[in-house]
N, C-alpha and C positions, 0 to 999 in steps of 0.2 A: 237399518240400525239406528239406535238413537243412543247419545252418547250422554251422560250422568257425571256431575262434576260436582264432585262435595267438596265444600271450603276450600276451594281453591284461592289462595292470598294476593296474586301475581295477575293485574289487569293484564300483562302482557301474556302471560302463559292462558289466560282464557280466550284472549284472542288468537293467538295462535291454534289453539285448537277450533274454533270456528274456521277460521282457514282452511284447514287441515278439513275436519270434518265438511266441508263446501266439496271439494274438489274429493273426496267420498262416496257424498252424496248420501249423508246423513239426514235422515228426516227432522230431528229436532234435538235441538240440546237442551239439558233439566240444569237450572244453572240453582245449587242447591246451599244453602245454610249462607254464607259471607260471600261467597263467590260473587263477585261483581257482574252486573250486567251492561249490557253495552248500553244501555240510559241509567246517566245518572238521576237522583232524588228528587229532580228538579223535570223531568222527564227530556232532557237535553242528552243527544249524543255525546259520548265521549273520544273527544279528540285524541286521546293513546288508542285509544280502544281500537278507533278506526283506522289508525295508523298501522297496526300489526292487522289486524281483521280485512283490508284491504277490500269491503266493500261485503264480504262473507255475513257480514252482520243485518244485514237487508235484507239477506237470501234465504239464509237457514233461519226457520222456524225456533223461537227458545221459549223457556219458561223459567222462573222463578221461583225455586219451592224452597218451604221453608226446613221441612225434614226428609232427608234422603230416605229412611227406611222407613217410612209411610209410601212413601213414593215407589222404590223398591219393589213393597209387597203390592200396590196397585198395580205397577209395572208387570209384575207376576201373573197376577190376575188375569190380564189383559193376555196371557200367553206368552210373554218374553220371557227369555233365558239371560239370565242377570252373570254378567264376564267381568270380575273385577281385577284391575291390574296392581296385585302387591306383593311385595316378601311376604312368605309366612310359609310355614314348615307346611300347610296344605294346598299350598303352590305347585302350578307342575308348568316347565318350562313354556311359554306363549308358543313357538314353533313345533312344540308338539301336541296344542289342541289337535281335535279331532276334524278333522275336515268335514267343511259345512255343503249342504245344500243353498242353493240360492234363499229360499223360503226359511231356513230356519238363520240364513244370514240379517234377512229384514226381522225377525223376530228376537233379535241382539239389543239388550241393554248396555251398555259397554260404560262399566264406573274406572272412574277415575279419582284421586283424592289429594287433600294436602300438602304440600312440598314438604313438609315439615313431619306430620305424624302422622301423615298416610294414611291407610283408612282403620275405621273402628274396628271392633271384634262386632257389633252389634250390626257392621253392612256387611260382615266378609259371610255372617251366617244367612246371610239372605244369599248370598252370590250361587248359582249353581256352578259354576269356574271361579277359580280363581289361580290368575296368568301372572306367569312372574319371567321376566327378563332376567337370565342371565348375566351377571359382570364377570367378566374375564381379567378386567386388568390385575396386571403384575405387581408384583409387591414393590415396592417405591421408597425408597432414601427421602429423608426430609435435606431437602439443602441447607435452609437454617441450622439446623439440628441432625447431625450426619447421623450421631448413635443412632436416633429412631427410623425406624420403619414400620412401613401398616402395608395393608391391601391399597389399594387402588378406590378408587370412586364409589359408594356404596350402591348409588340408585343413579338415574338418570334426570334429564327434566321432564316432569308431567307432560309438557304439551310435545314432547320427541316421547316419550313412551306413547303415549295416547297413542302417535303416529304409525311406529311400530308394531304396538299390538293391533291396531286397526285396519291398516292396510294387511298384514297377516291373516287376519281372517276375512278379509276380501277376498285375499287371493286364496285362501285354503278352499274357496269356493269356486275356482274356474277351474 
């Protein structure tokens, strides 16, 4: 599997996911648009970086591309099945993908996107999946503010969703 990360803003949540994707065993990360790399400009490691990455960033293979859906369709090309994790009314819960074989698990793109606006319409039409985490939580009292109430938490963090959808379809394959 190789895991796809557009505009990810948060050095720490990029590290995190190398992490995460190390202990995987993730062939490469596409580190895509603003997402930071673990060398900074100056071609020097960065010392957050390796502090969350905890050595992961030596190990796993990355790259730096500048547009995901060029990458995408390459990615395609090459025989990968492109699994992007976001809301969207064409979402079908991550725990009920479809269980993988070994072989079509290594041939996994697995995108991830923005903390903020999440991914485009122009990568979700590339995606052959497209996985969305469930929120469960309960409807919640503002303590400042007793009158209001809302749902719970909308999304999760990028580099804990990565997580979950990733090991999910690991394991959907044993």
């Amino acid at each position: 599997m190789v895991a796809v990360l557009h505009n990810i803003r948060s050095i720490h949540n990029v590290g995190s996911i190398f992490r995460t994707g190390e202990a995987l065993g993730v062939s490469k990360i596409y580190l895509c648009g603003f997402t930071p790399a673990p060398i900074d400009r100056f071609g020097r490691m960065r010392r957050d970086f390796m502090k969350v990455a905890l050595g992961a960033e030596r190990t796993v293979k990355w790259e730096s591309v500048s547009s995901t859906t060029q990458l995408l369709t390459r990615l395609r090309k090459e025989g990968r099945r492109v699994y992007s994790v976001e809301q969207d009314s064409r979402s079908c819960p991550y725990d009920e993908a479809r269980v993988l074989s070994e072989a079509e698990f290594e041939r996994i793109a697995l995108v991830v996107g923005d903390e903020v606006k999440g991914l485009s319409e122009a990568i979700l039409k590339k995606s052959d999946e497209i996985l969305e985490i469930p929120m469960r939580g309960a409807m919640i009292r503002d303590v400042e503010h007793p009158r209001r109430t809302g749902r719970g938490k909308e999304s999760l963090n990028v580099s804990v969703a990565f997580g979950i959808v990733a090991y999910r379809l690991r394991e959907a394959r044993n």
